[in-house]
PDB file of N, CA, C and O in Angstrom, chain B, residues numbered from 101:
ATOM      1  N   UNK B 101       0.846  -1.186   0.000  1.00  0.00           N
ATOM      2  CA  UNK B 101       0.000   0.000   0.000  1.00  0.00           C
ATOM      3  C   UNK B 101       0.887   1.244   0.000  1.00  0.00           C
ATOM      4  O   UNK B 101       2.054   1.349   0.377  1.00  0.00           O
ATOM      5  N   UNK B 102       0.065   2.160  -0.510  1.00  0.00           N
ATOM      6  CA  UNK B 102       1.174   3.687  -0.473  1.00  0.00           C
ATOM      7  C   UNK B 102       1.207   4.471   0.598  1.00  0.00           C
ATOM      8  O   UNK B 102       0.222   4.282   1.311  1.00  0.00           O
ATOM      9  N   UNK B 103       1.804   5.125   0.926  1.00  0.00           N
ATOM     10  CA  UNK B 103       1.643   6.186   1.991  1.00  0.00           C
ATOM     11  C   UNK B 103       0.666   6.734   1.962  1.00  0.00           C
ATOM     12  O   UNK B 103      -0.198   6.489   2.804  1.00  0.00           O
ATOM     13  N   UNK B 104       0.520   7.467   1.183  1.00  0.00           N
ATOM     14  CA  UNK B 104      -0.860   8.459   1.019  1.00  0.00           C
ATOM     15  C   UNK B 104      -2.260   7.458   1.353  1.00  0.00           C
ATOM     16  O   UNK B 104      -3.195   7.937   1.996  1.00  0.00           O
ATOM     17  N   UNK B 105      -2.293   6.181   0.903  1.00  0.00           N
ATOM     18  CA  UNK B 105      -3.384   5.581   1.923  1.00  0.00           C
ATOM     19  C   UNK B 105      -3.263   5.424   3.157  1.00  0.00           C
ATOM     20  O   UNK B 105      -4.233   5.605   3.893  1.00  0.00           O
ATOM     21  N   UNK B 106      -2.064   5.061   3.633  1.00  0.00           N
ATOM     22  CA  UNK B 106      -1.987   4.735   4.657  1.00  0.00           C
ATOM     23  C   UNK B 106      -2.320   5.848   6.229  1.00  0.00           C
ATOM     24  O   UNK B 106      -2.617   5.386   7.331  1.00  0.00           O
ATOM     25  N   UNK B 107      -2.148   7.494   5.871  1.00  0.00           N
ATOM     26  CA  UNK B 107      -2.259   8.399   6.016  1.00  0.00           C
ATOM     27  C   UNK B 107      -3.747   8.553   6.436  1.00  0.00           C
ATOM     28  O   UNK B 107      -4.146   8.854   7.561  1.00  0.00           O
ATOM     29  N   UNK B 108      -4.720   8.216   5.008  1.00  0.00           N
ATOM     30  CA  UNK B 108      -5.767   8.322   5.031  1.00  0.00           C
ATOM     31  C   UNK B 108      -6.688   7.438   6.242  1.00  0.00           C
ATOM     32  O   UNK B 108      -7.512   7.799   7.083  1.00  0.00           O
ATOM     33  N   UNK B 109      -6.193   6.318   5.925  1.00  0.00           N
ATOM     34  CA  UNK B 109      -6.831   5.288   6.986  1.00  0.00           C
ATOM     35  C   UNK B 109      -6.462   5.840   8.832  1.00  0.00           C
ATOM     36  O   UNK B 109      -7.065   5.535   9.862  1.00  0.00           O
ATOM     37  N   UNK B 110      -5.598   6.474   8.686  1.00  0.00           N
ATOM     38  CA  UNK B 110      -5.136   7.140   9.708  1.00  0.00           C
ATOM     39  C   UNK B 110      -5.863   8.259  10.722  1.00  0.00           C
ATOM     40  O   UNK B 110      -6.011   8.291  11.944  1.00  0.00           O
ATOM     41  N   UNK B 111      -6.238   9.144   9.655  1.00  0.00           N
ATOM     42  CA  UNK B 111      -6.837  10.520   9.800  1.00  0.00           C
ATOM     43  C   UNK B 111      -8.361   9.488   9.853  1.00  0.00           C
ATOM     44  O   UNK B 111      -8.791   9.542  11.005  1.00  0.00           O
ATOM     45  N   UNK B 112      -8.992   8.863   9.227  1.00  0.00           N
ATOM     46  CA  UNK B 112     -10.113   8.538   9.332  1.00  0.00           C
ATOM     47  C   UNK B 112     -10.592   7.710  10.440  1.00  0.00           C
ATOM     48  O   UNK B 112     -11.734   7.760  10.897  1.00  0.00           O
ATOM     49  N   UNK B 113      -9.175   6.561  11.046  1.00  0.00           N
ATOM     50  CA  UNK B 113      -9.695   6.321  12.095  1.00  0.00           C
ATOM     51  C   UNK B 113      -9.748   6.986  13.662  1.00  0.00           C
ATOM     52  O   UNK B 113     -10.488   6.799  14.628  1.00  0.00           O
ATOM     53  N   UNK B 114      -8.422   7.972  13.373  1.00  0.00           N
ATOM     54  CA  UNK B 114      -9.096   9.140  14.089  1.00  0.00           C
ATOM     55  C   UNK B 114     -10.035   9.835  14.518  1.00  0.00           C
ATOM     56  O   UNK B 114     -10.348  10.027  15.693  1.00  0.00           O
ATOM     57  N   UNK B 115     -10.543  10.256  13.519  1.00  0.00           N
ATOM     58  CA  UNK B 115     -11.513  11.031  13.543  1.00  0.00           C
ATOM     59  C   UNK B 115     -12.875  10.609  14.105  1.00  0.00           C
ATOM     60  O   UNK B 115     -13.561  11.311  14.848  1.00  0.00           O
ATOM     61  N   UNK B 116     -13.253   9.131  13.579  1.00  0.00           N
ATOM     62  CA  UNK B 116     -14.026   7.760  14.396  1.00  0.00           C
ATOM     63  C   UNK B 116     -14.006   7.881  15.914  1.00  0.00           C
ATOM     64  O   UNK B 116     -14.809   8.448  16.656  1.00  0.00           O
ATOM     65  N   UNK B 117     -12.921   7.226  16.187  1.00  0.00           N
ATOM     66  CA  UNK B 117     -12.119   7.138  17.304  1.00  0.00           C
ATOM     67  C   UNK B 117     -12.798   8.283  18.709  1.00  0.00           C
ATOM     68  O   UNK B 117     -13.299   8.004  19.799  1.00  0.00           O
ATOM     69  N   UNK B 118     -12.464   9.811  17.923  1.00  0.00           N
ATOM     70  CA  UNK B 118     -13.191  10.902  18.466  1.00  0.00           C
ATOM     71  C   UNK B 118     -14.299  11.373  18.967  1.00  0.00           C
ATOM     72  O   UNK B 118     -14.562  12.011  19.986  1.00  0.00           O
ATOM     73  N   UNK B 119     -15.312  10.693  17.525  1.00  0.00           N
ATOM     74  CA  UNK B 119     -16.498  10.978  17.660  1.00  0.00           C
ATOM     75  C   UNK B 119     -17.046   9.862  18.743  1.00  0.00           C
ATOM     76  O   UNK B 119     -17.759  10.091  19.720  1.00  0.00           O
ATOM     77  N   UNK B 120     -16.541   8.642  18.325  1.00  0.00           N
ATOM     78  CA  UNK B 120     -17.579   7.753  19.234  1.00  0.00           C
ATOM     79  C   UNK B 120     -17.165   8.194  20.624  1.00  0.00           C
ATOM     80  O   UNK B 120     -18.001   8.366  21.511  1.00  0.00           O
ATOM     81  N   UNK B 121     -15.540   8.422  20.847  1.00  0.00           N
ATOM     82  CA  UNK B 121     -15.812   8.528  22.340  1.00  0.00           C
ATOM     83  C   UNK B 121     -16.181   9.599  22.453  1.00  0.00           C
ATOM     84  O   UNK B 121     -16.533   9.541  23.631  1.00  0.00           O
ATOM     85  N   UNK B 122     -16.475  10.972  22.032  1.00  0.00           N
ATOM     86  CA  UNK B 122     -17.426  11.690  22.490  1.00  0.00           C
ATOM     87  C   UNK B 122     -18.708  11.303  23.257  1.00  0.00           C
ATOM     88  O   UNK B 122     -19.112  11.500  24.403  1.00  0.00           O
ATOM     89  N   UNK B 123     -19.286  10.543  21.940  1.00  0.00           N
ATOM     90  CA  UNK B 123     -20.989  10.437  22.084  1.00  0.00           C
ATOM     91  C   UNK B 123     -20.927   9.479  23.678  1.00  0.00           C
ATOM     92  O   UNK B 123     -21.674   9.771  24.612  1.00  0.00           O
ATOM     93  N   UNK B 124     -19.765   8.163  23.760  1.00  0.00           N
ATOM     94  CA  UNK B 124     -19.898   7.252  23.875  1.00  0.00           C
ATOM     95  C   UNK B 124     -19.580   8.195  25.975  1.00  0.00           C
ATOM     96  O   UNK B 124     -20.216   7.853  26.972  1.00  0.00           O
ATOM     97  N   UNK B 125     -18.699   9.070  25.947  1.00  0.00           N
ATOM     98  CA  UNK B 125     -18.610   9.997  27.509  1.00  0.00           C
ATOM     99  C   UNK B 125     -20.207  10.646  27.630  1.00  0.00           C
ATOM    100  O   UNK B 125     -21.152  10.257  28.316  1.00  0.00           O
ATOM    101  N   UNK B 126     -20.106  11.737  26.720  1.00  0.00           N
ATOM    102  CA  UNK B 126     -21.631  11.826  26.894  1.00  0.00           C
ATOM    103  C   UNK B 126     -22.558  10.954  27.341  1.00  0.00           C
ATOM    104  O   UNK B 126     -23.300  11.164  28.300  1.00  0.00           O
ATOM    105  N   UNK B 127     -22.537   9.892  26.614  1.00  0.00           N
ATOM    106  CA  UNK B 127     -24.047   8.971  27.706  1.00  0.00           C
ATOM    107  C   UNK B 127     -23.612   8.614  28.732  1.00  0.00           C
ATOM    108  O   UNK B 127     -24.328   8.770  29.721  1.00  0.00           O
ATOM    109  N   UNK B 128     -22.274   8.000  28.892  1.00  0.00           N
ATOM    110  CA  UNK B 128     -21.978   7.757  30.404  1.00  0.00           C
ATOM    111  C   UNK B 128     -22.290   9.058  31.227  1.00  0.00           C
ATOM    112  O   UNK B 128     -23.211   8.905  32.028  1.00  0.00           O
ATOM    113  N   UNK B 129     -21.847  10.025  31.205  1.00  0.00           N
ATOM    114  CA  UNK B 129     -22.687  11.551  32.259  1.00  0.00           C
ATOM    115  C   UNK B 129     -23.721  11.430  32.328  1.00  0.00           C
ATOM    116  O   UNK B 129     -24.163  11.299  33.469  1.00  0.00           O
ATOM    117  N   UNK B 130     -24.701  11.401  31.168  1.00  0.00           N
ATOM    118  CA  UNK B 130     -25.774  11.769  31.319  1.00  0.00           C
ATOM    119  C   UNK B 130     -26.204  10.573  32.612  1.00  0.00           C
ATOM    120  O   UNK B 130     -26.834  10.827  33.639  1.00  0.00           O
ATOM    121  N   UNK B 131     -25.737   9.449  32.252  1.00  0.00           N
ATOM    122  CA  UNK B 131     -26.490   8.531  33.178  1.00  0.00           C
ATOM    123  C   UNK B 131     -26.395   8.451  34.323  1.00  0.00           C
ATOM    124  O   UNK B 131     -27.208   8.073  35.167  1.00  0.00           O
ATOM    125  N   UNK B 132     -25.009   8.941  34.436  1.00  0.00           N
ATOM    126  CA  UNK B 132     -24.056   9.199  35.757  1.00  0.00           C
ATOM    127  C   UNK B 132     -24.930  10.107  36.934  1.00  0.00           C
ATOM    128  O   UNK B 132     -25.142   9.873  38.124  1.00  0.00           O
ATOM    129  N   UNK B 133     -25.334  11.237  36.055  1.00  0.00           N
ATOM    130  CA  UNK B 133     -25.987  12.248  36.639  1.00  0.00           C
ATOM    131  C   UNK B 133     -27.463  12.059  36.526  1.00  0.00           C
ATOM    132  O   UNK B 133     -28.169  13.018  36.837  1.00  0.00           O
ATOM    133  N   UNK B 134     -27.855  11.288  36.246  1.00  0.00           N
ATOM    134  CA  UNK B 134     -29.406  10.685  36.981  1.00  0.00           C
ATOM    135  C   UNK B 134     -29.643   9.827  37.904  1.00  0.00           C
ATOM    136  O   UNK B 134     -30.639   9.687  38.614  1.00  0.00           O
ATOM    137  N   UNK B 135     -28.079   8.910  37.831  1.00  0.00           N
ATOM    138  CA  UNK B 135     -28.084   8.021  39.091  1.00  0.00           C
ATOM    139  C   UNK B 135     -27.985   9.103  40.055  1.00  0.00           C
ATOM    140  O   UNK B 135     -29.013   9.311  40.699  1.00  0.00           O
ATOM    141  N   UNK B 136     -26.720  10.032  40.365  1.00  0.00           N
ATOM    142  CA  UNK B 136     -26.475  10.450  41.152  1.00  0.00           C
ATOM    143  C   UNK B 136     -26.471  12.228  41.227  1.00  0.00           C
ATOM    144  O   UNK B 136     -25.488  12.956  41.365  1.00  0.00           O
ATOM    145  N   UNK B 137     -27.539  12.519  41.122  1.00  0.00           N
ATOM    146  CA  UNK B 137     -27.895  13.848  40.928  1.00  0.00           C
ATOM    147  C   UNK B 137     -26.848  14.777  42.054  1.00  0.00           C
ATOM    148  O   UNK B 137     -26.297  14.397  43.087  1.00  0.00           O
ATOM    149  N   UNK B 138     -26.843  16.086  41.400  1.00  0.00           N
ATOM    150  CA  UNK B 138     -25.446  16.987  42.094  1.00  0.00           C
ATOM    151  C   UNK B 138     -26.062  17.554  43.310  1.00  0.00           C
ATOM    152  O   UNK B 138     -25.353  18.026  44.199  1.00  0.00           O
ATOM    153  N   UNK B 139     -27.699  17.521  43.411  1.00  0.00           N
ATOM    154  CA  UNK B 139     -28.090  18.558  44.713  1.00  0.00           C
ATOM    155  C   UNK B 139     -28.943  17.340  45.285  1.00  0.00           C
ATOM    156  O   UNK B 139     -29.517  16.709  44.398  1.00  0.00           O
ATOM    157  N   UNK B 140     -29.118  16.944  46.406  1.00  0.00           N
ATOM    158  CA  UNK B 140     -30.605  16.467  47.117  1.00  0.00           C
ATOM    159  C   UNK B 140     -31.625  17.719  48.186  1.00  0.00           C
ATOM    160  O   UNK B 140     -31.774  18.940  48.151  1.00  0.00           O
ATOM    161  N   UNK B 141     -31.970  16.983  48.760  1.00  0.00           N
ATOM    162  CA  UNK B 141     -33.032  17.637  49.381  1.00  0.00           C
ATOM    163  C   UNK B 141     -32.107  17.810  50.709  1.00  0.00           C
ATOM    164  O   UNK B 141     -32.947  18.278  51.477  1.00  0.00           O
ATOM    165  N   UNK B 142     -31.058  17.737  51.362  1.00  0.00           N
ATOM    166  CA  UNK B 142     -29.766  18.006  52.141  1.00  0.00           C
ATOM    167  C   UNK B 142     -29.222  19.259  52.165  1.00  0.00           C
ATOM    168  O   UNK B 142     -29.044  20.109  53.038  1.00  0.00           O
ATOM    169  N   UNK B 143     -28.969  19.155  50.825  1.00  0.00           N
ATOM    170  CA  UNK B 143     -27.659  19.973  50.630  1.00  0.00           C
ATOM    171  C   UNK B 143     -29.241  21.085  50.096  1.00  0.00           C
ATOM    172  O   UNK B 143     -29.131  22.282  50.362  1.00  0.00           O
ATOM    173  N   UNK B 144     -30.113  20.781  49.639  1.00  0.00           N
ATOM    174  CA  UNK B 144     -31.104  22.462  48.840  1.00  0.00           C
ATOM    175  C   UNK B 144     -31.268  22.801  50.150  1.00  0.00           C
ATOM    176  O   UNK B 144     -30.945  23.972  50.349  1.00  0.00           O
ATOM    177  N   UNK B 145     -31.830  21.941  51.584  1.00  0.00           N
ATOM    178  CA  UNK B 145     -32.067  22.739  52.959  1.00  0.00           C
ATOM    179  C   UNK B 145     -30.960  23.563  53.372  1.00  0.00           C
ATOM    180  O   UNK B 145     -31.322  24.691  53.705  1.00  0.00           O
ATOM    181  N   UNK B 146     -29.581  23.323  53.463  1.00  0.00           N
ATOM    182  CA  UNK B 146     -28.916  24.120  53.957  1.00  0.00           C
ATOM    183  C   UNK B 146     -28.421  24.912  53.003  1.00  0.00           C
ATOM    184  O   UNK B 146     -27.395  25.445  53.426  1.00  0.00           O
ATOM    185  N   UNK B 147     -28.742  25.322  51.626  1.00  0.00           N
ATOM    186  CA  UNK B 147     -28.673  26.254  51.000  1.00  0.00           C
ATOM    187  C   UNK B 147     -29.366  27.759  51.651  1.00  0.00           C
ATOM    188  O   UNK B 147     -28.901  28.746  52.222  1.00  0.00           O
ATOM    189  N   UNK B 148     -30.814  27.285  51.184  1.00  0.00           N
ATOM    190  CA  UNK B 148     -32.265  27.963  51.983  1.00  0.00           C
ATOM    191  C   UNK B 148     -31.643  28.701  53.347  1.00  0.00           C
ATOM    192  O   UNK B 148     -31.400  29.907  53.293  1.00  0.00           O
ATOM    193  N   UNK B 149     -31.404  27.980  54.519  1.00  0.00           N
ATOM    194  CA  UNK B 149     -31.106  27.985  55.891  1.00  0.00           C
ATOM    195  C   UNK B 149     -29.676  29.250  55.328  1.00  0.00           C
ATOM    196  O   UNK B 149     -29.859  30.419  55.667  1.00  0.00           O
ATOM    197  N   UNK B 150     -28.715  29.007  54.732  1.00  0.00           N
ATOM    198  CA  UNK B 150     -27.485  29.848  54.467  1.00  0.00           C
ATOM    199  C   UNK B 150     -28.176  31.325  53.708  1.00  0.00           C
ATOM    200  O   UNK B 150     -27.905  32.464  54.087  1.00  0.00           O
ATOM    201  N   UNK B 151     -28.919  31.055  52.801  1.00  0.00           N
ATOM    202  CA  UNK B 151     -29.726  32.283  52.536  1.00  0.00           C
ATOM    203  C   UNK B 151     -30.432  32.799  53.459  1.00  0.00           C
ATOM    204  O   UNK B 151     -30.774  33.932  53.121  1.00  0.00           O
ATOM    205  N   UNK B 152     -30.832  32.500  54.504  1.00  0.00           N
ATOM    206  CA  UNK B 152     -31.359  33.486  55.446  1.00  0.00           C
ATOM    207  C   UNK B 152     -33.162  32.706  55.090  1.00  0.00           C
ATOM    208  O   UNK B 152     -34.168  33.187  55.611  1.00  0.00           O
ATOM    209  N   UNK B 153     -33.196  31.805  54.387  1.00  0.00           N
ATOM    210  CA  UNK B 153     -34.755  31.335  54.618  1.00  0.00           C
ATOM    211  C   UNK B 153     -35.177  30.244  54.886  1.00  0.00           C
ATOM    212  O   UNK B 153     -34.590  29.196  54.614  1.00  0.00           O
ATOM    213  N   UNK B 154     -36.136  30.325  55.394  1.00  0.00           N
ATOM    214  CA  UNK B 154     -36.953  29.120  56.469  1.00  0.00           C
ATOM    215  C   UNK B 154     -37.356  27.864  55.780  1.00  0.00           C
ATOM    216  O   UNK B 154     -38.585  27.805  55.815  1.00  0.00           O
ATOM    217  N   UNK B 155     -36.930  26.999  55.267  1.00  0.00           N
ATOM    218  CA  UNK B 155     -37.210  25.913  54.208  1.00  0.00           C
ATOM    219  C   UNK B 155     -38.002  24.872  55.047  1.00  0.00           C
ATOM    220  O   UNK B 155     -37.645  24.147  55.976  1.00  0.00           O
ATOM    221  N   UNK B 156     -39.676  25.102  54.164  1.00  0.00           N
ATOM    222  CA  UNK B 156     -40.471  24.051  54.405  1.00  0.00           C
ATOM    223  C   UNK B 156     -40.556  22.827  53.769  1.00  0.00           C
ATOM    224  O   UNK B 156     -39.870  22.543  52.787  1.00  0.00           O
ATOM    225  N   UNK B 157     -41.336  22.115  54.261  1.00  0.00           N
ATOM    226  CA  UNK B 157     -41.323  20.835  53.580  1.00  0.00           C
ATOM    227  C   UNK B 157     -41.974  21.136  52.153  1.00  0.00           C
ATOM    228  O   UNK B 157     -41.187  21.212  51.209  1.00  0.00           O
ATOM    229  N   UNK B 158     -42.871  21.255  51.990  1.00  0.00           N
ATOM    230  CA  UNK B 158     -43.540  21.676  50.640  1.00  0.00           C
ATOM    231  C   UNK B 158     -42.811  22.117  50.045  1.00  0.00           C
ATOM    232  O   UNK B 158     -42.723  21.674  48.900  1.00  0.00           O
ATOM    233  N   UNK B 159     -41.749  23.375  50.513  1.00  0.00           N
ATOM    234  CA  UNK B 159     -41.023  24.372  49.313  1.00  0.00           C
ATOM    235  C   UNK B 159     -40.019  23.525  49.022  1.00  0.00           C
ATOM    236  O   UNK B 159     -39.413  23.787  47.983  1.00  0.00           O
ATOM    237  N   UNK B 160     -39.573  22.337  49.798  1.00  0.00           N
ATOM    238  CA  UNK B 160     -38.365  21.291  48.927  1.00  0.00           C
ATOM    239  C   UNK B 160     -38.885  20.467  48.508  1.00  0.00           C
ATOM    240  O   UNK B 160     -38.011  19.788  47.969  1.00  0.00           O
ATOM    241  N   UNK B 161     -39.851  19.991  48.365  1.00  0.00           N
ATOM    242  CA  UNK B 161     -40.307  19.237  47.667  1.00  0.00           C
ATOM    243  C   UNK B 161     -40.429  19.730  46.275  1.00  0.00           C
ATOM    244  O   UNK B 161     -39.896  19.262  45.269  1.00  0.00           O
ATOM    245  N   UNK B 162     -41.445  21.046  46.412  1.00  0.00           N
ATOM    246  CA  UNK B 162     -41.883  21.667  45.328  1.00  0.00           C
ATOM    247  C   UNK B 162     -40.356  21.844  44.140  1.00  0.00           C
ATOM    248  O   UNK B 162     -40.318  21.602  42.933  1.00  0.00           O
ATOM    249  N   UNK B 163     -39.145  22.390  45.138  1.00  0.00           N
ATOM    250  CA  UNK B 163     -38.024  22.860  44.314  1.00  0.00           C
ATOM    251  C   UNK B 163     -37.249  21.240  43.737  1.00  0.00           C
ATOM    252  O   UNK B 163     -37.010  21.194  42.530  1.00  0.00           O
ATOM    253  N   UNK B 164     -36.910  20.066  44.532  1.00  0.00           N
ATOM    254  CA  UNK B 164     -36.387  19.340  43.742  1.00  0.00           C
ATOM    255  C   UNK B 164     -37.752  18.628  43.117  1.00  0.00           C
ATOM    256  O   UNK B 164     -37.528  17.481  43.505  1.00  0.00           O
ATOM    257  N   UNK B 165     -39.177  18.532  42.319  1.00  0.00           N
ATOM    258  CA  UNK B 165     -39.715  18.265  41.626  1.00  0.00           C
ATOM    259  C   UNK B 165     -39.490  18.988  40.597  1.00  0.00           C
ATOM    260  O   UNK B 165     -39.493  18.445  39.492  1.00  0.00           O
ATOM    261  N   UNK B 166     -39.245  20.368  40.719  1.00  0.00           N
ATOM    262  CA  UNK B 166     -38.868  21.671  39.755  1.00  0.00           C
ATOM    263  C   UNK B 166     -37.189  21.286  38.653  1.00  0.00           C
ATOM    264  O   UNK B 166     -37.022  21.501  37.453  1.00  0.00           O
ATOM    265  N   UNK B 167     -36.340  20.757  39.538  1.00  0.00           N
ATOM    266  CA  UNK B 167     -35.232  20.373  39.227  1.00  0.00           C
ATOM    267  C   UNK B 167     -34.818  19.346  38.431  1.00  0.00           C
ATOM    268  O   UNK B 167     -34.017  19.400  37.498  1.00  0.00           O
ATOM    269  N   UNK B 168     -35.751  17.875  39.105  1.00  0.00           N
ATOM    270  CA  UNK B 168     -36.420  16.630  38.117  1.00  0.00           C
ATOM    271  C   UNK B 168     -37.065  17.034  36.725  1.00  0.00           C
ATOM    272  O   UNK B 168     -36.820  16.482  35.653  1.00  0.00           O
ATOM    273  N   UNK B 169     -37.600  17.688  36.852  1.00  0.00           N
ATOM    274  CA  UNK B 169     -38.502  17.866  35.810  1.00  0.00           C
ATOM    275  C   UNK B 169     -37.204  18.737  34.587  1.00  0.00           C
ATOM    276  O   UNK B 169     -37.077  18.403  33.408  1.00  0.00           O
ATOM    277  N   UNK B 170     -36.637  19.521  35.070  1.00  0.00           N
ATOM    278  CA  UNK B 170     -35.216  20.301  34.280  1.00  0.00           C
ATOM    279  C   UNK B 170     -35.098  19.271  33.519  1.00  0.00           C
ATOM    280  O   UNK B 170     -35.665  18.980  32.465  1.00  0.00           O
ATOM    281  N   UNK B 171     -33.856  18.429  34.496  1.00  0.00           N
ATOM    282  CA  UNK B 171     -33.298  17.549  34.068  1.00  0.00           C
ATOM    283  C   UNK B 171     -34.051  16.378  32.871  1.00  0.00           C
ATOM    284  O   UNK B 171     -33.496  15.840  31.913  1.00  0.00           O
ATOM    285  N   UNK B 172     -35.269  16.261  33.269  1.00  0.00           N
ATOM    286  CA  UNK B 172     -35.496  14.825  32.443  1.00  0.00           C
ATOM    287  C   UNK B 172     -36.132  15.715  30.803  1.00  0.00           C
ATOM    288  O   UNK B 172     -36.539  15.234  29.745  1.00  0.00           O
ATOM    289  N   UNK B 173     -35.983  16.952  31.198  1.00  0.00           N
ATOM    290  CA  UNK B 173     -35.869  17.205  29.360  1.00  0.00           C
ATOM    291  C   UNK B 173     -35.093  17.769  28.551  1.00  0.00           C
ATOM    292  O   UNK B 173     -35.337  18.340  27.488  1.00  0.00           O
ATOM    293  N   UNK B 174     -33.858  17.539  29.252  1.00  0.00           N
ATOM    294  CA  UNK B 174     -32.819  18.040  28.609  1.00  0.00           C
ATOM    295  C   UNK B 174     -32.628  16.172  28.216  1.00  0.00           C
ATOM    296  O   UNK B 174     -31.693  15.780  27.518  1.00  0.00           O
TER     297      UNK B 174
END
């Protein structure tokens, strides 16, 4: 074979190579971050409490249903 193919097969499996592991990190996060979401209902109370407000049960509920709902349409 010539160089100039050999080159080619090169750059092309590169470029493969790239894309899939892109796509292929991407779904691992995405999934990553539905198993293990970045905020719970823990860490949003002592947010609230650090802001200076009184966090009820309803208003965390209400906010991580608000957050679920983000997430599952992206």
């Amino acid at each position: 074979m010539s160089t100039g193919i050999w080159i080619v097969i090169v750059v092309l499996a590169l470029i493969l190579g790239f894309v899939g592991g892109f796509f292929a990190a991407r779904k691992y996060m995405e999934d990553y971050l539905k198993k293990n979401p970045p905020i719970n209902e823990q860490m949003l109370r002592t947010m609230m409490i650090q802001m200076g407000q009184k966090p009820s049960e309803k208003k965390l509920h209400q906010m991580m249903a608000s957050m679920k709902a983000n997430m599952s349409k992206k």
